[in-house]
C-alpha positions in Angstrom: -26.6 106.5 63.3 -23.8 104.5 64.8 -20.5 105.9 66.2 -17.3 104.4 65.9 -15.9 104.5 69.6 -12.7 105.4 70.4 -10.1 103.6 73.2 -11.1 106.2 75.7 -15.0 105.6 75.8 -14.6 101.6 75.5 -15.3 99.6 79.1 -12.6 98.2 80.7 -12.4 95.6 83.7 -10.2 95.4 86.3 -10.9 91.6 86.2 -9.0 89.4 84.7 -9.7 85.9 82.8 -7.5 83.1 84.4 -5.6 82.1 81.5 -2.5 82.2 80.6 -0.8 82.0 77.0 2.5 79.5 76.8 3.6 79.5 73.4 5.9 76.4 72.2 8.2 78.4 69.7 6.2 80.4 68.3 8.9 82.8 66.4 6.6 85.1 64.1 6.9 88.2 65.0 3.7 89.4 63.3 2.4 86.7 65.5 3.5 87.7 68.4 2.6 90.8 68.1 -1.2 89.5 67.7 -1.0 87.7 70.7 0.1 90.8 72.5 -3.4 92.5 71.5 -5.0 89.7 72.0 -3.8 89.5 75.9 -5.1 92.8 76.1 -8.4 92.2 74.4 -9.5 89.5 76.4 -7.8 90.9 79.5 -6.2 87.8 80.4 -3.4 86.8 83.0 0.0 86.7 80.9 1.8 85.5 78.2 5.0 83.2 78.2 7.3 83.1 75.5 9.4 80.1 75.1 12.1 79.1 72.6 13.5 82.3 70.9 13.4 85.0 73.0 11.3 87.9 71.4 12.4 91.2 69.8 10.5 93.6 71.2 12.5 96.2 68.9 10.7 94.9 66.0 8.9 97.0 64.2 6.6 94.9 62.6 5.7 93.2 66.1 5.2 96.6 67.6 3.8 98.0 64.7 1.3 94.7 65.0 1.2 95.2 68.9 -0.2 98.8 69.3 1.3 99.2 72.2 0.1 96.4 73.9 3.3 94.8 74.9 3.6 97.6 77.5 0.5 96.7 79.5 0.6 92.7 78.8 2.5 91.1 81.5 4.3 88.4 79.9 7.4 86.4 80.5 10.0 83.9 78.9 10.8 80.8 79.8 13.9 78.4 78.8 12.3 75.3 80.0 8.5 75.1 78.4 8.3 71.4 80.8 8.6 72.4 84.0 6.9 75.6 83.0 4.1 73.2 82.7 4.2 71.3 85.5 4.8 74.4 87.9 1.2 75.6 86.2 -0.8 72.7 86.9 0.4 72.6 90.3 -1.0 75.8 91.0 -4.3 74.8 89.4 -3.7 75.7 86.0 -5.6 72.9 84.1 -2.9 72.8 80.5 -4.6 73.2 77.4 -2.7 72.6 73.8 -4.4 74.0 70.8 -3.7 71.3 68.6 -5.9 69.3 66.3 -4.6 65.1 67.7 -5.6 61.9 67.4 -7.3 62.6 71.0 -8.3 66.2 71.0 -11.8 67.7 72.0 -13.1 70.1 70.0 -12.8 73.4 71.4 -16.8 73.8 72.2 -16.8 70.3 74.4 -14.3 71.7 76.8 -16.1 71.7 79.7 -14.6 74.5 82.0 -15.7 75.2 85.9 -16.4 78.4 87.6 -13.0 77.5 89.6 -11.0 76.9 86.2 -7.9 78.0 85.3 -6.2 77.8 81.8 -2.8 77.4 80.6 -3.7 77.5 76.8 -0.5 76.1 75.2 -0.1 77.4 71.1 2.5 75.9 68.7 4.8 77.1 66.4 3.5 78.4 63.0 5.0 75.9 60.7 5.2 72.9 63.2 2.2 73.2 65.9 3.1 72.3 69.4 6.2 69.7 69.7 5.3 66.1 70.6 7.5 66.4 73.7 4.8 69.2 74.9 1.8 67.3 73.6 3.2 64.3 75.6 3.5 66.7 78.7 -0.7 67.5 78.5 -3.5 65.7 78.7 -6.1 68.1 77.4 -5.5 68.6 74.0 -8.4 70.9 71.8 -8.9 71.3 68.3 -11.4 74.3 66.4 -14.0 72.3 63.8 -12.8 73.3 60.2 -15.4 72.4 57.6 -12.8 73.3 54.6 -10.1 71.2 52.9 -7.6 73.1 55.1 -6.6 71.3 58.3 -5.2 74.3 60.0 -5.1 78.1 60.4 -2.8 80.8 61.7 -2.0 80.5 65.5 -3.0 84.3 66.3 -6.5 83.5 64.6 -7.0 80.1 66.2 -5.8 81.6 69.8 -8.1 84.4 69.3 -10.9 81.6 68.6 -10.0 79.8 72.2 -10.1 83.0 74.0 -13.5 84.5 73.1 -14.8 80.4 73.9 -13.0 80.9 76.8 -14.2 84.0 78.1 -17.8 83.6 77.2 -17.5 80.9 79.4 -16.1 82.6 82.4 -18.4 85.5 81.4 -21.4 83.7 82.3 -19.8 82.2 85.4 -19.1 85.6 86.4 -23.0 86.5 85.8 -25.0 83.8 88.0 
């Protein structure tokens, strides 16, 4: 018979995947929340909020959060560009999650053991601005094989991170 585990009996590690979330605008604070436990899930770097500022006194994000937000570092920033730029000049290779005219999909992304991520998410109605997808030159889509073209940004970051971290996983293993 199977037992459901509880938080205290699950394995944790100490070390963390070297990504980090930027979100262009994202504003939903369901979302947001979801992103929060997400951070946590895949025990990545940070998050960094840009565009509207975040209510953390939200009960549907912390309601959505679990309590996550209190052991996610994350961050805002006014200025999603230089944000950017300030990443990749400390190695972070920028990644938008975008479906483009020139995006990879997400599988084809051929990461390094010395790889760092900057995985850039858009906004739920609009995706990531042109003036960020101008900004980055790796841009990676998830293959869809229904009529839809998209999917919600929590599920579709969620998606990225577990392709990420199997990745760095095995990295971690040889």
């Amino acid at each position: 018979m199977s037992l459901q585990l509880d938080h205290s009996k699950h394995s944790e590690s100490e070390n963390k995947f070297p990504i980090i979330i930027l979100t262009d605008n994202i504003i939903g604070e369901a979302n947001i929340g979801s992103l929060f436990r997400l951070a946590d899930a895949f025990n990545i770097e940070q998050i960094i909020f840009s565009g509207t500022p975040i209510n953390l006194k939200s009960n549907r994000l912390r309601r959505t959060a679990r309590g996550t937000f209190e052991r996610v570092d994350f961050d805002h920033t006014e200025n999603i560009i230089e944000t950017i730029e300030s990443y990749k000049s400390k190695g972070y290779e920028a990644v938008a999650l975008e479906i483009t005219s020139d995006s990879v999909s997400l599988d084809a992304l051929m990461l390094k053991n010395e790889s760092k991520i900057l995985l850039i998410v858009g906004n739920e109605r609009h995706g990531i601005s042109q003036l960020v997808l101008n900004a980055v030159e790796t841009k990676v889509h998830i293959p869809m094989f229904g009529n839809n073209s998209s999917m919600n940004v929590s599920q579709a970051t969620g998606i990225a991170l577990y392709e990420f971290s199997k990745t760095f996983l095995t990295f971690r293993q040889k």
